[in-house]
C-alpha positions, -999 to 999 in steps of 0.1 A, spaced: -625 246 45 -652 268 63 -657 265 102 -692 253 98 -683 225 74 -654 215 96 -680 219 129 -699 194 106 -681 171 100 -663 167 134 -696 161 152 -708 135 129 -672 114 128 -655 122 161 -671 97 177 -662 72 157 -626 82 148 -623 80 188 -637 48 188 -617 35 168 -587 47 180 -592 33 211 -597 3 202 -563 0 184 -543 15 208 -562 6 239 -554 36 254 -585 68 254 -556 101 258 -539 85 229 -568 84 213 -579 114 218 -548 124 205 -552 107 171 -585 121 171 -574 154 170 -549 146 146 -572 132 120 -592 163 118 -562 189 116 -553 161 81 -588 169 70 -583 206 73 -550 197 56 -562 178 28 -592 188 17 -590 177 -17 -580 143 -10 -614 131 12 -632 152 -6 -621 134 -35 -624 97 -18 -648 71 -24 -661 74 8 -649 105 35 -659 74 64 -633 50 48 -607 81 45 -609 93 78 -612 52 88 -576 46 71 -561 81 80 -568 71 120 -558 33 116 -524 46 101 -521 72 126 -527 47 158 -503 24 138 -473 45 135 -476 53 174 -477 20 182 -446 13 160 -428 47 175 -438 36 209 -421 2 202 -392 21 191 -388 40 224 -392 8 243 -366 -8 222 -346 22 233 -350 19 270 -342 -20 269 -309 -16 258 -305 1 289 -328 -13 311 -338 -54 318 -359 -68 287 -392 -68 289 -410 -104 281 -422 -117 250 -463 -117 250 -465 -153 254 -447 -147 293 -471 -119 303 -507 -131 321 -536 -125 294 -559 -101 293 -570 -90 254 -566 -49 251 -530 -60 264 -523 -89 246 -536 -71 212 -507 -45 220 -481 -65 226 -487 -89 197 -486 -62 172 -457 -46 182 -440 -80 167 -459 -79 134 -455 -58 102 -471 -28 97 -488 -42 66 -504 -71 81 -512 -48 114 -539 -30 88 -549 -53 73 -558 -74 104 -575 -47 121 -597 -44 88 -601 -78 94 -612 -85 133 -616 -53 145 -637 -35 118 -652 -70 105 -649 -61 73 -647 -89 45 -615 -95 28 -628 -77 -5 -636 -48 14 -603 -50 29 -588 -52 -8 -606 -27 -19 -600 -3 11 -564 -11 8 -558 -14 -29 -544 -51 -30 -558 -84 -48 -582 -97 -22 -560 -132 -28 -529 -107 -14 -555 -98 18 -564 -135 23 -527 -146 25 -516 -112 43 -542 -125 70 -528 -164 71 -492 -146 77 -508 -122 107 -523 -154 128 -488 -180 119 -472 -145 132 -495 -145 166 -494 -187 169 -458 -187 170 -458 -157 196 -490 -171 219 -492 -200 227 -519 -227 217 -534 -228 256 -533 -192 261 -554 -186 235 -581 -210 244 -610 -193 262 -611 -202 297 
């Protein structure tokens, strides 16, 4: 890829891929981290946005899956430290505040439902953008979402997640 195609295509996606980093992880250095991760993939893999649908929707899922797996390896090393430190509380014992909650919530659901329900209420996409986004039946999506909010009911409960 040349510089000024690269140059390019940073300054009119950055901003976004940022944005949406950080609202996954909640965090703007770990975001800025991603960031900078996503664009060494697309000097990587040329081929493969350049082949997608859309290069928005590939660099969209490229930094939802990257903010994923750090949220799943930063589980891990928490996991980790509690077996030699005190637990830490379920979600439902810590006070509420969202960018917080949203964290701890999905470091107790699947990977495949995280995705899918950041698609879902973070992007606003519809469920057959979701499917096709994702390459499931948007009937798969639908239930895939039903499972994400019994997951977050049974974690939170009913009164905490009333507005106040």
């Amino acid at each position: 890829m040349d510089a000024s195609l690269l140059d390019e295509f940073f300054r009119r996606y950055s901003s976004g891929v940022l944005r949406r980093a950080n609202a996954i992880l909640g965090d703007r250095d770990a975001a800025k981290d991603v960031m900078q991760e996503v664009f060494l993939r697309v000097l990587k893999a040329r081929a493969e946005w350049a082949s997608a649908a859309s290069p928005v929707a590939w660099l969209y899922r490229v930094t939802t899956n990257l903010c994923l797996r750090r949220l799943r390896d930063s589980a891990r090393h928490r996991r980790i430290l509690r077996t030699f430190l005190s637990p830490t509380p379920l979600p439902s014992e810590q006070p509420i505040d969202s960018a917080l909650t949203v964290q701890a919530l999905m470091r107790h659901v699947p990977s495949d439902l995280q995705e899918i329900a950041i698609y879902y209420f973070v992007d606003h996409m519809s469920q057959d953008e979701i499917a096709l986004m994702v390459g499931l039946p948007r009937r798969t999506v639908g239930y895939r979402l039903e499972q994400f909010r019994t997951r977050v009911h049974a974690l939170v409960p009913r009164r905490e997640l009333a507005p106040s």
